[in-house]
Kinemage of the C-alpha trace (Angstrom):
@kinemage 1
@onewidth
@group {chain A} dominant
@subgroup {mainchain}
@vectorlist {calphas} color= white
{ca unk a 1} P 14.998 20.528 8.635
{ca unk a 2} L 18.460 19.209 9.594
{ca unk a 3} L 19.685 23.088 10.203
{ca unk a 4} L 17.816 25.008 12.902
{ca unk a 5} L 16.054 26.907 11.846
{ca unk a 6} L 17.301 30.127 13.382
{ca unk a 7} L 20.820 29.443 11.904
{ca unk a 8} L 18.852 28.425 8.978
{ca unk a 9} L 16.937 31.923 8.477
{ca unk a 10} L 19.878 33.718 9.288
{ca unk a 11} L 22.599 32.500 6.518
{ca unk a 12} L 19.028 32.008 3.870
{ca unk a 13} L 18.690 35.708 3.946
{ca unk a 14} L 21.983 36.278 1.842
{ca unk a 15} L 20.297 33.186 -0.918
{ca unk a 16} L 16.833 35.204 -1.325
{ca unk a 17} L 17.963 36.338 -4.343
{ca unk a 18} L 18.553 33.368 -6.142
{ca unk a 19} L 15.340 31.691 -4.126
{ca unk a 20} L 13.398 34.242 -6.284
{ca unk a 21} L 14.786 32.819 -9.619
{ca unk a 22} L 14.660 29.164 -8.415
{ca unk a 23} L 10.620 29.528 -7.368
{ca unk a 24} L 9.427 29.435 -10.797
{ca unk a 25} L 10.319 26.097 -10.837
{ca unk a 26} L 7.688 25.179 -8.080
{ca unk a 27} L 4.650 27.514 -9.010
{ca unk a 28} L 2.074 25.758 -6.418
{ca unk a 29} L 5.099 26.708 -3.572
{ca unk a 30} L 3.505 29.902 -2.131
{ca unk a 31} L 0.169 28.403 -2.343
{ca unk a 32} L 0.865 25.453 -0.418
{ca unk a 33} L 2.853 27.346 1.926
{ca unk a 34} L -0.340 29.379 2.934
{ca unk a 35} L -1.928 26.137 4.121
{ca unk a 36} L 1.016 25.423 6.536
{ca unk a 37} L 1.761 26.815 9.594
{ca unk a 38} L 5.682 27.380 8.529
{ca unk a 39} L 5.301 31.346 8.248
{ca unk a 40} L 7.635 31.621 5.966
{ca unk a 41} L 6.942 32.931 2.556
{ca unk a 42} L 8.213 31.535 -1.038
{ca unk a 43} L 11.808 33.172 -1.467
{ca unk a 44} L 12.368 32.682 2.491
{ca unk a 45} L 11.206 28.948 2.320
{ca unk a 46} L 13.577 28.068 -0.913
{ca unk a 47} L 16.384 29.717 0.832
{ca unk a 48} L 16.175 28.060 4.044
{ca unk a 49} L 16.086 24.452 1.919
{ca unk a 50} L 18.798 25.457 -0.112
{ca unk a 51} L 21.079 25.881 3.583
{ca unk a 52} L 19.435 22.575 4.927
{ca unk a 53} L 19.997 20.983 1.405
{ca unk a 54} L 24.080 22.459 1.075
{ca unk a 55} L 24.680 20.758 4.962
{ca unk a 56} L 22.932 17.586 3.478
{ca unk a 57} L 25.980 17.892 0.728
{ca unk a 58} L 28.363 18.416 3.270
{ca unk a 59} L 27.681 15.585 5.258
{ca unk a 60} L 27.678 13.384 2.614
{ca unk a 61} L 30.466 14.130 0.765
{ca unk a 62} L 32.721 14.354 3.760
{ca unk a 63} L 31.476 10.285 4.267
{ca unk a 64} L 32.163 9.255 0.956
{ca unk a 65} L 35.453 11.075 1.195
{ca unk a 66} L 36.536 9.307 3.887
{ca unk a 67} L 35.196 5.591 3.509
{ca unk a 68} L 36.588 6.217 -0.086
{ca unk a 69} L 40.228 7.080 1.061
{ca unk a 70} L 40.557 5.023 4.012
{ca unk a 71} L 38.027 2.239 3.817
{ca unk a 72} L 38.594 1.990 -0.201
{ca unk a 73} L 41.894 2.996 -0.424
{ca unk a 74} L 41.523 5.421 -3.482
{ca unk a 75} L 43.653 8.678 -4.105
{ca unk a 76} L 42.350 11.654 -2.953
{ca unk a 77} L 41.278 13.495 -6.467
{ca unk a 78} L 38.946 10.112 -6.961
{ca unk a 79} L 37.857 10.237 -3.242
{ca unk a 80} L 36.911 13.677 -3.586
{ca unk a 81} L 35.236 13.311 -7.251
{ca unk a 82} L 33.173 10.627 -5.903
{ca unk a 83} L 32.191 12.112 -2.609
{ca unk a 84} L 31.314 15.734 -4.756
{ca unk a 85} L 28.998 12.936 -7.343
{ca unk a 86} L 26.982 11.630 -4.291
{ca unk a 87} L 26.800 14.706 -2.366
{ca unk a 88} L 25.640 16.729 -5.313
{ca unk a 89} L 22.935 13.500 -5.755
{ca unk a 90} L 21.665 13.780 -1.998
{ca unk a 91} L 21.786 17.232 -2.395
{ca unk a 92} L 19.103 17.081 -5.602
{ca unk a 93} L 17.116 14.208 -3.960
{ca unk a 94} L 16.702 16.441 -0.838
{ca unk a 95} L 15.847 19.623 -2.440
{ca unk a 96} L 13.180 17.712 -4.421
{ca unk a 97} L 11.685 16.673 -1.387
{ca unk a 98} L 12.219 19.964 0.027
{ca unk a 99} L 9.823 21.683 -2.527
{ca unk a 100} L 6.939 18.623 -1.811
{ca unk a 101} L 7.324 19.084 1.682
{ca unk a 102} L 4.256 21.792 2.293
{ca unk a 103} L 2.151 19.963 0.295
{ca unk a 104} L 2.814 16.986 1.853
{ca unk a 105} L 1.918 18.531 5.506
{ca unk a 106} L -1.102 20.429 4.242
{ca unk a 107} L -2.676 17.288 3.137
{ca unk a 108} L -1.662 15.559 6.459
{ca unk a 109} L -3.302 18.848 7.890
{ca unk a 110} L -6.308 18.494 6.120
{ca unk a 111} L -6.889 15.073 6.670
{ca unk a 112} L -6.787 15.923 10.257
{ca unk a 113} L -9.453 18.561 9.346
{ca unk a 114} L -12.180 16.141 7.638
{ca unk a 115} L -11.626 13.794 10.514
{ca unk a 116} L -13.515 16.124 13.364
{ca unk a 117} L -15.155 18.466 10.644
{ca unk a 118} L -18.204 16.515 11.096
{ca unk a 119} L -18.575 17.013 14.503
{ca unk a 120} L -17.508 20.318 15.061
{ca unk a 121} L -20.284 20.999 11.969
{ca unk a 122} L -22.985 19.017 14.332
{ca unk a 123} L -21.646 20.681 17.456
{ca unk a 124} L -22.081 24.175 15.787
{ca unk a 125} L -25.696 23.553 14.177
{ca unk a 126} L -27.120 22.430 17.638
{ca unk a 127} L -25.412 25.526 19.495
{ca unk a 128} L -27.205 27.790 16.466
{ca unk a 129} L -30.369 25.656 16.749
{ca unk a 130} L -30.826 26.586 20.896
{ca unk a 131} L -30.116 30.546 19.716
{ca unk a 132} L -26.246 31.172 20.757
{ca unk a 133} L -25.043 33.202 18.206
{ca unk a 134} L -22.398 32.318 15.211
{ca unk a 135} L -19.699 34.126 16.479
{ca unk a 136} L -20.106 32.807 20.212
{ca unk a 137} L -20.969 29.465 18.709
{ca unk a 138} L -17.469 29.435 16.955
{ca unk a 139} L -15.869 30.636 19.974
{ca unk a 140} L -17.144 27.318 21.728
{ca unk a 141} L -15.925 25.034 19.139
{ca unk a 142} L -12.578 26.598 19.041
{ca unk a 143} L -12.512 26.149 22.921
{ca unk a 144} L -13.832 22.476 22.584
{ca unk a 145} L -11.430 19.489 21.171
{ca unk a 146} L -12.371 19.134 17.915
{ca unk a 147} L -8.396 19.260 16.840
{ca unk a 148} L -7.128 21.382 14.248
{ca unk a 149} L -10.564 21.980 13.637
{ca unk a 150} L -10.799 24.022 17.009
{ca unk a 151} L -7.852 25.679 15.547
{ca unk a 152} L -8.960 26.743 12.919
{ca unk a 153} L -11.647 28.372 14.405
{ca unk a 154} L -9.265 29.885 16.815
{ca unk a 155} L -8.202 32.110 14.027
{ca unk a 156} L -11.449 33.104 13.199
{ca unk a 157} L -12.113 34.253 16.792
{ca unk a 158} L -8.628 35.758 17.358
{ca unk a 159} L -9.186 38.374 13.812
{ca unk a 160} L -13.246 39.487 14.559
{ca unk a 161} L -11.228 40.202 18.425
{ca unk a 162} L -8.632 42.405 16.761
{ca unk a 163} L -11.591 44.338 14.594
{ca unk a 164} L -11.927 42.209 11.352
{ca unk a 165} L -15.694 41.931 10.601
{ca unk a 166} L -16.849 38.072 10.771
{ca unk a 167} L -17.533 37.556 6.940
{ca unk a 168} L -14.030 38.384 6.399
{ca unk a 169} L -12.500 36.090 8.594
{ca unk a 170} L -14.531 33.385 7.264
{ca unk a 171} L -13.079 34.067 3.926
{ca unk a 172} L -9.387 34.605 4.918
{ca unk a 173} L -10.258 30.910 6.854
{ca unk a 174} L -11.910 29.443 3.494
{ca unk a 175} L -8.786 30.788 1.098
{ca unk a 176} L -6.104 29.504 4.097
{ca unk a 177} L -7.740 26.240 4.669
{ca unk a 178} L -6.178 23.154 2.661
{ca unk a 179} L -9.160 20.954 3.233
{ca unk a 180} L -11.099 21.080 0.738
{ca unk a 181} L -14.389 20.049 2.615
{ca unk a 182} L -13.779 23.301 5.082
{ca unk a 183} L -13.446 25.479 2.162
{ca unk a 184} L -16.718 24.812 0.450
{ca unk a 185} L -18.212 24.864 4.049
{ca unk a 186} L -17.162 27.840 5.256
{ca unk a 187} L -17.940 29.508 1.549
{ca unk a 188} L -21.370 28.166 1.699
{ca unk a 189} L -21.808 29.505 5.728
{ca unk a 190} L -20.478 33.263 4.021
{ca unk a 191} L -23.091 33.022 1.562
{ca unk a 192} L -26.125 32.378 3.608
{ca unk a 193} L -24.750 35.382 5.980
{ca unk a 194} L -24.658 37.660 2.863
{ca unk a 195} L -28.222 36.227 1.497
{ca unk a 196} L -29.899 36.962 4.751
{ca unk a 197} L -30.606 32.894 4.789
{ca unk a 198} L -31.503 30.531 7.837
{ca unk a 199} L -28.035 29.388 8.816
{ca unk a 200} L -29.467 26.435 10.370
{ca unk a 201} L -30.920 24.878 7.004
{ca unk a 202} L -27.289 25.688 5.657
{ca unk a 203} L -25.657 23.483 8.028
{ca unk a 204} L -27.914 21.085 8.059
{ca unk a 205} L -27.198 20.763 4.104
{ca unk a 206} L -23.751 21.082 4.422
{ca unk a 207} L -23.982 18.229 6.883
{ca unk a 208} L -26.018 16.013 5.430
{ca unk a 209} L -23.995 16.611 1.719
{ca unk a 210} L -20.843 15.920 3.808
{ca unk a 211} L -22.415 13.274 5.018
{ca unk a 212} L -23.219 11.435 1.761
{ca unk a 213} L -19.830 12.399 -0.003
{ca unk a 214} L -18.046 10.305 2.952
{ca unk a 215} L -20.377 7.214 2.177
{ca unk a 216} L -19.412 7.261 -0.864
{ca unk a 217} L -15.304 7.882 -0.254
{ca unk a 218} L -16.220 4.475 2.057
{ca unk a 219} L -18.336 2.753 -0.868
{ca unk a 220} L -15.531 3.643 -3.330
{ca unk a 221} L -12.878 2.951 -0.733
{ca unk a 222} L -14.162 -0.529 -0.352
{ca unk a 223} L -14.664 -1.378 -4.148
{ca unk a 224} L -10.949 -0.439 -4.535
{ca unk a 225} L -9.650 -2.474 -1.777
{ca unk a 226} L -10.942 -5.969 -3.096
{ca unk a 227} L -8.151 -5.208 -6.255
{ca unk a 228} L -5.986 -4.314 -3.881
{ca unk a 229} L -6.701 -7.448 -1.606
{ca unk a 230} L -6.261 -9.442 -4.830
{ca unk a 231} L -2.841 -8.107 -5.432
{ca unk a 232} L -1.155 -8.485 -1.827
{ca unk a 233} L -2.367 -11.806 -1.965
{ca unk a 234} L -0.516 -12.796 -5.492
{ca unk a 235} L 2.720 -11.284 -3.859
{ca unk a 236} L 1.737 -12.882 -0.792
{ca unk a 237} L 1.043 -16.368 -1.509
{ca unk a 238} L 1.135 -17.016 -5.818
{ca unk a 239} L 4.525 -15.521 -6.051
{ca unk a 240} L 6.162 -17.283 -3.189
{ca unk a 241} L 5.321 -20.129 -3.927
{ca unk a 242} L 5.269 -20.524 -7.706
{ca unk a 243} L 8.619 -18.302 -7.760
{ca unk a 244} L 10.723 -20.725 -5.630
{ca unk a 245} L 9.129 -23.736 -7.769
{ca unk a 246} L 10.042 -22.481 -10.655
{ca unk a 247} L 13.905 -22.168 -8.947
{ca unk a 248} L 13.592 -25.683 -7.722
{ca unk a 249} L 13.351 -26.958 -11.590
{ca unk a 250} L 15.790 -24.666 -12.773
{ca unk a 251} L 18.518 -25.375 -10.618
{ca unk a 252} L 17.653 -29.076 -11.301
{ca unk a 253} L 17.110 -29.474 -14.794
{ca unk a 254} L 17.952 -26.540 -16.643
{ca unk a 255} L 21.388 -26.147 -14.951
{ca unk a 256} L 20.897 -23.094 -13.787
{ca unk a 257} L 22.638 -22.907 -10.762
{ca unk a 258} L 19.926 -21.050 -7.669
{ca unk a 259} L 21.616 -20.980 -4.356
{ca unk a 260} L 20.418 -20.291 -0.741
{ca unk a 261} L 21.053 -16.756 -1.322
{ca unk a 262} L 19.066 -16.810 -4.313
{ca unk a 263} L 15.978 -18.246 -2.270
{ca unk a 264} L 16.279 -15.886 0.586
{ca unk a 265} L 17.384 -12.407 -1.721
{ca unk a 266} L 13.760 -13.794 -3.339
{ca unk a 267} L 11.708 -13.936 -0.096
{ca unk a 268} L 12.826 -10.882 1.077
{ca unk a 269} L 12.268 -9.270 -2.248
{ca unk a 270} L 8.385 -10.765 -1.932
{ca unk a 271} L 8.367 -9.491 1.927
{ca unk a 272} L 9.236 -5.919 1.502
{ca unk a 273} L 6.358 -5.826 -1.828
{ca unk a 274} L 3.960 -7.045 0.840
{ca unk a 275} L 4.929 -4.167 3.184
{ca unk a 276} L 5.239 -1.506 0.568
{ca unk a 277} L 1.439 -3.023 -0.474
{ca unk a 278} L -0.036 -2.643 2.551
{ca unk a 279} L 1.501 1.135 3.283
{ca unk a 280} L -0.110 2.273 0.266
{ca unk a 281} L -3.647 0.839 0.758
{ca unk a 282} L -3.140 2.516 4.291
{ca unk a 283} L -2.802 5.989 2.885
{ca unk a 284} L -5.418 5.192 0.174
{ca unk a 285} L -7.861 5.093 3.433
{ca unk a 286} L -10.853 7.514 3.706
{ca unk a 287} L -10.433 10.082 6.636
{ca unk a 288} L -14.123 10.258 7.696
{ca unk a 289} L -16.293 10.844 10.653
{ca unk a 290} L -19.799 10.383 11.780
């Protein structure tokens, strides 16, 4: 956030009022919240975005303001109308993004998650498998580097050490978590502790299901890419050159008039597609681990 966020929780506490109306507007909010490490809860986290968002007005309406009356040369009452328009704009656009913002990091969080879930998972079954107990077992993959993963599991140790029985912390880990793939492991490691089940066949499933499910995210992964491939390579090459043909024979016999501009406002145009192309076949890439 642009505001610190000590100044920021400070003035929010006077908005979390109207933060309370404003949150039915974002249902998933609290939920998403939950998978973040923020700590701040839905009213607080509105509240603080509304401060960030009202210095995001400031700052741009005091610009506009000013390039307006000195660069432009307009009165003040137009300066000022114009600077309120675009402030109240960045103001809207940043709120917006505001409200995505914890569901944008606990997706980044749990793709972090499925990337060392599969070893942590391996490291766990063959400390289980030689007789160390679960709970010491997930105290050595919390201790080991298995990222957020080790985390995780951190919590898990840090609430059976303050009294919390194990089975519980599991849960409150599988509700918490935002990747999906924890979730249904940990829910299916609480179950065969309640069942009275071999643990070790558990993981062992869980592994070799997780296992499968990332061959296929590759398999599908793959398939999708050739499309993909097909397209950057129509904005890449087709385009480019069959574009600034067809501008050649229009500037010379249709008399439309295509200048260098033209050409280059063209290229660039097919340049930035290409980049915006290949950013979203990056994020479309599987997070997986073996």
């Amino acid at each position: 956030m642009i505001v610190p966020i000590g100044i920021s929780k400070h003035i929010a506490k006077y908005l979390v009022g109207i933060s309370h109306r404003i949150s039915n507007i974002a249902p998933g909010l609290e939920y998403d919240l939950e998978q973040t490490d923020l700590r701040l809860n839905n009213a607080e986290y509105i509240a603080n975005s509304i401060v960030t968002c009202l210095s995001v007005f400031i700052i741009f309406a005091s610009l506009i303001v000013l390039l307006a009356f000195r660069v432009r040369h307009l009165d003040l009452a137009r300066s000022v109308l114009l600077g309120v328009a675009i402030g109240f704009g960045a103001f809207v656009l940043f709120f917006i993004l505001l409200l995505r913002y914890p569901k944008i990091i606990a997706g980044k969080k749990a793709e972090q998650i499925d990337k060392h879930l599969m070893f942590a998972l391996k490291d766990l079954l063959l400390q289980i498998s030689a007789g160390v107990s679960l709970y010491n077992a997930i105290i050595n993959v919390a201790n080991s580097g298995y990222g957020i993963v080790s985390d995780e599991f951190k919590k898990v140790a840090k609430n059976v050490k303050t009294g919390m029985a194990l089975n519980t912390a599991l849960e409150r880990l599988a509700v918490e978590s935002s990747s999906e793939y924890m979730r249904r492991t940990i829910w299916q490691v609480v179950n065969t502790l309640k069942a009275g089940a071999s643990l070790k066949g558990a993981l062992q499933s869980i592994i070799s299901e997780l296992a499968v499910t990332q061959h296929s995210k590759i398999k599908n992964y793959s398939q999708e890419l050739n499309l993909w491939s097909l397209i950057y390579m129509l904005f890449a090459v087709a385009i480019p050159t069959i574009g600034s043909t067809m501008l050649v024979i229009l500037s010379s016999f249709a008399g439309i008039g295509v200048s260098k501009g033209t050409f280059i406002v063209f290229i660039v145009f097919c340049f930035f597609i290409q980049i915006a192309l290949i950013g979203f076949v990056k994020t479309r890439r599987p997070v997986v681990s073996f």
